[in-house]
C-alpha positions, 0 to 999 in steps of 0.5 A: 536420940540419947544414948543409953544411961548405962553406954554414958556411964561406962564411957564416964568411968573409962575416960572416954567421955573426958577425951571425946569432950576434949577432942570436940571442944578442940575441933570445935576451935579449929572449924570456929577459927577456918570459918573466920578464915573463909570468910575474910577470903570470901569478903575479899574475893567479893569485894573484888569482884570474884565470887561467882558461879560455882564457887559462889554456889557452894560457898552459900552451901557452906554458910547453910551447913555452918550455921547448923553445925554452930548452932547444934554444937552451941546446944552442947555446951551447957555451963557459962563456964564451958563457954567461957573456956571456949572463947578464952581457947578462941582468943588465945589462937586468934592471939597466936595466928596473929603473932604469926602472921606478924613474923610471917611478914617480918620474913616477906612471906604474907600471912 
């Protein structure tokens, strides 16, 4: 369902849809960036043994939902360049939670 041409020029003109795509474009990021996350966790968590049961249930609920979300979330990116600047947005946070988790080490703590 598409919303009307005149509720998308009246947002257009007051900076709404400008700050809704910003605010997506950077949820988009941190769900892109948790699901990397969860998913060296739950590599771990296999390899050792301990994705079971319940947990193991709801992770698979989680990857059914995710993979639907990305894939509804990529339909709205439109232009090579919007996609571009996504991944360029990805690489620059990987880029920093790795420096991080460098620092975090040099510190004990483990990242």
């Amino acid at each position: 369902m598409k919303p009307r041409k005149q509720l998308i020029d009246a947002a257009t003109a007051d900076g709404s849809i400008d700050r809704m795509n910003s605010l997506l474009s950077a949820a988009h990021i941190l769900n892109c960036e948790a699901n990397s996350l969860v998913e060296k966790a739950v590599d771990l968590m296999s390899a050792k043994g301990l994705l079971l049961g319940n947990l193991k249930r709801l992770h698979n609920n989680f990857v059914k939902s995710a993979d639907l979300y990305f894939l509804e979330f990529s339909s709205l990116v439109e232009t090579e360049k919007s996609k571009m600047d996504m991944f360029r947005d990805m690489d620059d946070i990987s880029e920093r939670q790795d420096g991080h988790q460098s620092s975090d080490r040099v510190r004990g703590q483990s990242g």
